[in-house]
Backbone as CSV, one residue per row, in Angstrom:
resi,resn,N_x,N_y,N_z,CA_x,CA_y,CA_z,C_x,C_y,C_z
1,UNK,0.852,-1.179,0.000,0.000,0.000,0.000,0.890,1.230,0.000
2,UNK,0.681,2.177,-0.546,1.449,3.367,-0.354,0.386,4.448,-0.848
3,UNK,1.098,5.921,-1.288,0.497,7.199,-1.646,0.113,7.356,-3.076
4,UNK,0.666,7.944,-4.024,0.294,7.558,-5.476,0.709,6.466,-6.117
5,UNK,0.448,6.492,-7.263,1.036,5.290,-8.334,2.457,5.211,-8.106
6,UNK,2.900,4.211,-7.304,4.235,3.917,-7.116,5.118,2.466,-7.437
7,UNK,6.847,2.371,-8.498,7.125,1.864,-8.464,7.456,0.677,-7.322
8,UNK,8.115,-0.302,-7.154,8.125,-1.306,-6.111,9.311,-2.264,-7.372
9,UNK,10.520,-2.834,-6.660,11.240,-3.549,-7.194,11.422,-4.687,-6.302
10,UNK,11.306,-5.765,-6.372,11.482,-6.847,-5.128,12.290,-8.092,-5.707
11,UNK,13.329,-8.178,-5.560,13.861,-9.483,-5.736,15.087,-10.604,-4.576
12,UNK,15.263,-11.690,-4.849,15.796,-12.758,-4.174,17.151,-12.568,-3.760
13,UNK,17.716,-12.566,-2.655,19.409,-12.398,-2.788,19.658,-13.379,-1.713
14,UNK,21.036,-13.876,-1.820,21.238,-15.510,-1.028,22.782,-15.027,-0.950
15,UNK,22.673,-14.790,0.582,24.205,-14.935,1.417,24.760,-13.328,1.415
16,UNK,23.091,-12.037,1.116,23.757,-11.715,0.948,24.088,-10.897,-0.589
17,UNK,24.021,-11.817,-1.800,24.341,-11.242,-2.972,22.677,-11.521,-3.832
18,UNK,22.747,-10.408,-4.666,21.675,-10.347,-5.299,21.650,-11.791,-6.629
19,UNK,20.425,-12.313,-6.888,20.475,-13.633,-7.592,20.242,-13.050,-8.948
20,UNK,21.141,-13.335,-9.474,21.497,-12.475,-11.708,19.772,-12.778,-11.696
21,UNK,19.194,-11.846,-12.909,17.861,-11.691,-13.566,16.956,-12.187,-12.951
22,UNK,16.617,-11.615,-11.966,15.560,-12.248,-10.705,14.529,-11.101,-9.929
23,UNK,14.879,-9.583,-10.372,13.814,-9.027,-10.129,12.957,-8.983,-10.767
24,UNK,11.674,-8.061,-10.198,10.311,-8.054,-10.702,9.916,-6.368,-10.309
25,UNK,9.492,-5.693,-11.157,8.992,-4.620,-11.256,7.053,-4.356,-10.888
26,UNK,7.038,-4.309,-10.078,5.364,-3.659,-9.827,4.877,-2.440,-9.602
27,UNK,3.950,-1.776,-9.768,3.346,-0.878,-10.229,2.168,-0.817,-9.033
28,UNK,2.078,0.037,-8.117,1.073,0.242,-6.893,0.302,1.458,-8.107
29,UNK,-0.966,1.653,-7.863,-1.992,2.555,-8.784,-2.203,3.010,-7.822
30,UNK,-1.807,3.708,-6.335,-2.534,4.675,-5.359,-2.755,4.359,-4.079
31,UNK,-3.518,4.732,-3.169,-3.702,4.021,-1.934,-4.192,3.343,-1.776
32,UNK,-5.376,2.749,-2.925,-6.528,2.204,-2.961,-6.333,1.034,-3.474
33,UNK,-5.134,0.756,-3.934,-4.553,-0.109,-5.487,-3.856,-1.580,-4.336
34,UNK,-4.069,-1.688,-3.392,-3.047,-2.835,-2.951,-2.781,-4.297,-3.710
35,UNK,-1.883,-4.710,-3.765,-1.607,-5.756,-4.536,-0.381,-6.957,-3.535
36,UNK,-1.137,-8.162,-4.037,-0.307,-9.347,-3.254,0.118,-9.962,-4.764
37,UNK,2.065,-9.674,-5.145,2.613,-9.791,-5.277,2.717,-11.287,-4.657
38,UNK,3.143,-12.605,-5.692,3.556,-13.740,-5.318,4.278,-14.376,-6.634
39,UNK,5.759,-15.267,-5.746,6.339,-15.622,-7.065,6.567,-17.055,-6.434
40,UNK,7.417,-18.019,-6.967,8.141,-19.155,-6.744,9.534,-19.008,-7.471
41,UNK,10.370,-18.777,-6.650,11.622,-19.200,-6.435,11.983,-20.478,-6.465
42,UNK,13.117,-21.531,-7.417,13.783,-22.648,-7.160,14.961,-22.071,-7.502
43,UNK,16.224,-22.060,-6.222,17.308,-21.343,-5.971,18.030,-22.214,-5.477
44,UNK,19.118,-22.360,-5.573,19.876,-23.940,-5.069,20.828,-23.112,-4.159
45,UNK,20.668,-24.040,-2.995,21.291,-22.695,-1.801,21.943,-24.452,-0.978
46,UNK,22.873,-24.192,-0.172,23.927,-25.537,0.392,23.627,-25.045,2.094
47,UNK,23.976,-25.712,2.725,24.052,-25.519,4.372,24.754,-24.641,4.772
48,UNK,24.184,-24.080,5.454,24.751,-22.475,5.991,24.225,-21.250,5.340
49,UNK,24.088,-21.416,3.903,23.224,-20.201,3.347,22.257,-19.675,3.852
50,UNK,22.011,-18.165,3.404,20.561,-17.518,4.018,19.868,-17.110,2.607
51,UNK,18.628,-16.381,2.786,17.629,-16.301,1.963,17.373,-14.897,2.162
52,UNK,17.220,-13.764,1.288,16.463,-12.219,1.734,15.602,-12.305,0.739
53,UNK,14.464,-11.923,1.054,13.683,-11.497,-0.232,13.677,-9.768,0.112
54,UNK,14.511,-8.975,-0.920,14.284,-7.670,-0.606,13.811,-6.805,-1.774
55,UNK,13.641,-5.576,-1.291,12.698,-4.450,-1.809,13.036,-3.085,-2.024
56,UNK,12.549,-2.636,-3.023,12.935,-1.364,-2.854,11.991,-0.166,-3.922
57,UNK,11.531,0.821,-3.045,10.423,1.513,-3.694,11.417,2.860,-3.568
58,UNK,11.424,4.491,-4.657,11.793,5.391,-3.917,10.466,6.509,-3.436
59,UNK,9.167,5.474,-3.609,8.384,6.245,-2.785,8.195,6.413,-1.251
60,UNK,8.289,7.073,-0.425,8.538,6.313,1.121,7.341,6.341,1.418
61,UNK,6.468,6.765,0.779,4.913,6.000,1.495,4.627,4.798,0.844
62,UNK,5.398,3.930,0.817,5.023,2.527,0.063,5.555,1.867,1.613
63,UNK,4.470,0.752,1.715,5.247,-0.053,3.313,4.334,-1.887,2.791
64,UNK,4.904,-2.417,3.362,4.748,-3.922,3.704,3.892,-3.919,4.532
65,UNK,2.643,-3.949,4.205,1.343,-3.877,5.186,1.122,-5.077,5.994
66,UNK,0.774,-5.007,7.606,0.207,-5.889,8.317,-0.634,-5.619,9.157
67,UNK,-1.696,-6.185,9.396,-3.161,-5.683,9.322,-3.643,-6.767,10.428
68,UNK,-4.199,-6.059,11.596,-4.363,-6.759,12.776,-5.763,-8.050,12.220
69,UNK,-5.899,-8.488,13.188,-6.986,-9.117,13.392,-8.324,-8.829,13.317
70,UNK,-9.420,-8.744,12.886,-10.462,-7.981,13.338,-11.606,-9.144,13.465
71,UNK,-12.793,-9.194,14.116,-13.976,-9.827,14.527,-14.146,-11.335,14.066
72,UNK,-14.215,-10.725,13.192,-14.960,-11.481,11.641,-13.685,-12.533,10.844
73,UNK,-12.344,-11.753,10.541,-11.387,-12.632,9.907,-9.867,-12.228,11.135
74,UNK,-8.886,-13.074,10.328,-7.248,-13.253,11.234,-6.494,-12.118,10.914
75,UNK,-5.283,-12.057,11.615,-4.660,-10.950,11.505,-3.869,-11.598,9.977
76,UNK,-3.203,-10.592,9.109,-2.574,-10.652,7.692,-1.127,-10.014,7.903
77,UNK,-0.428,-11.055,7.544,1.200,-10.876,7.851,1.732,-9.975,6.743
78,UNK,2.743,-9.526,6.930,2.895,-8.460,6.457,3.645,-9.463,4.600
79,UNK,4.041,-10.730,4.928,4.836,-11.271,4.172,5.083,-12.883,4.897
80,UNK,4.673,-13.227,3.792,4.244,-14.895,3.547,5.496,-15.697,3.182
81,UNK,6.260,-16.508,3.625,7.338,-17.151,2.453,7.366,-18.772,3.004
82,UNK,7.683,-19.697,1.845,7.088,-20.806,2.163,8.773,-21.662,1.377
83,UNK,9.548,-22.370,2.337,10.163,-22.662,1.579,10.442,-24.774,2.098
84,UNK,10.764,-24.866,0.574,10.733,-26.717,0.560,12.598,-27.119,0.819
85,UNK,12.719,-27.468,1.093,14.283,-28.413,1.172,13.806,-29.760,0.455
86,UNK,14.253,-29.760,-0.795,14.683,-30.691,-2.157,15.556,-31.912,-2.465
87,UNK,15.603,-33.049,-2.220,16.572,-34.181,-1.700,16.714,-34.749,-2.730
């Protein structure tokens, strides 16, 4: 969610270093415009490695929304990530 129509760049980096041709460009249309952004990653990463999924908007009213609980439905995490270990 953010203020006007704002860029958003989000991609994968492991250990640390950004992963070659792996971002994604999105497009927020306003305050009203929220969007759930979802990809699948298969990234071959060894023991000890780490995982970032990072971001970068130069609007600063753009944020990673998380949204309490209310009555009726659950609280909504700000960011979902689901990962498999491959044998």
């Amino acid at each position: 969610t953010g203020g006007s129509a704002s860029t958003v760049y989000i991609w994968p980096r492991i250990n640390g270093v950004n992963v070659p041709n792996s971002a994604t460009k999105i497009v927020i249309d306003g305050p009203n415009a929220e969007v759930v952004p979802a990809w699948n990653f298969v990234l071959l990463m060894t023991a000890g490695d780490y995982f970032e999924l990072a971001w970068q908007s130069s609007d600063t009213a753009v944020v990673i929304l998380a949204e309490a609980a209310a009555s009726n439905y659950p609280a909504i995490p700000s960011i979902i990530v689901n990962a498999n270990m491959i044998l």
